[in-house]
N, C-alpha and C positions, 0 to 999 in steps of 0.2 A: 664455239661461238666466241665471235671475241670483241666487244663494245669500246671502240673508239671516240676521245673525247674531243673535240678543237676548241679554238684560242677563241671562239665569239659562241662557245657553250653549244653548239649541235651535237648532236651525237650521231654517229654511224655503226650498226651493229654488221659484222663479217662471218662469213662461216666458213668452212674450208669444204673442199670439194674435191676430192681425190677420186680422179678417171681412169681406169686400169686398162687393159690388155688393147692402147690404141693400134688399129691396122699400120703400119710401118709409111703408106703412101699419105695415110690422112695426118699424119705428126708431120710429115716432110709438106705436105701442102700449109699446117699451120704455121709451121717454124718459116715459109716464105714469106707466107703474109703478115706476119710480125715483124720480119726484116724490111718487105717492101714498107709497110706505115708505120716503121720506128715502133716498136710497140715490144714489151716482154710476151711471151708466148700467154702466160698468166692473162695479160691486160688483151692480146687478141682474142682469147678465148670468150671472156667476158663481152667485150665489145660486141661479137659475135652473137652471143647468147642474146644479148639485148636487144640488138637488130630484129633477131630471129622471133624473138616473142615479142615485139609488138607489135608486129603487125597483126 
């Protein structure tokens, strides 16, 4: 875990999240859709996660 601090004093705490054995077609559908909306594979992933859970 790793607590981030910024310049108007918030804090952000991060964890790491390491996802192993992905099926070879689901990495190739992330890694387009991180290219299609500009995004690191890292930042779609996330993106995604959050879509996903709040609904």
């Amino acid at each position: 875990m790793i607590s981030l601090r910024y310049h108007n004093d918030t804090e952000l705490t991060v964890t790491d999240l390491l996802i192993r054995q992905t099926p070879d077609e689901l990495h190739a559908k992330l890694k387009q859709s991180a290219r299609s909306n500009r995004r690191s594979m890292n930042k779609e992933i996330i993106v995604l996660l959050e879509q996903t859970l709040a609904e």
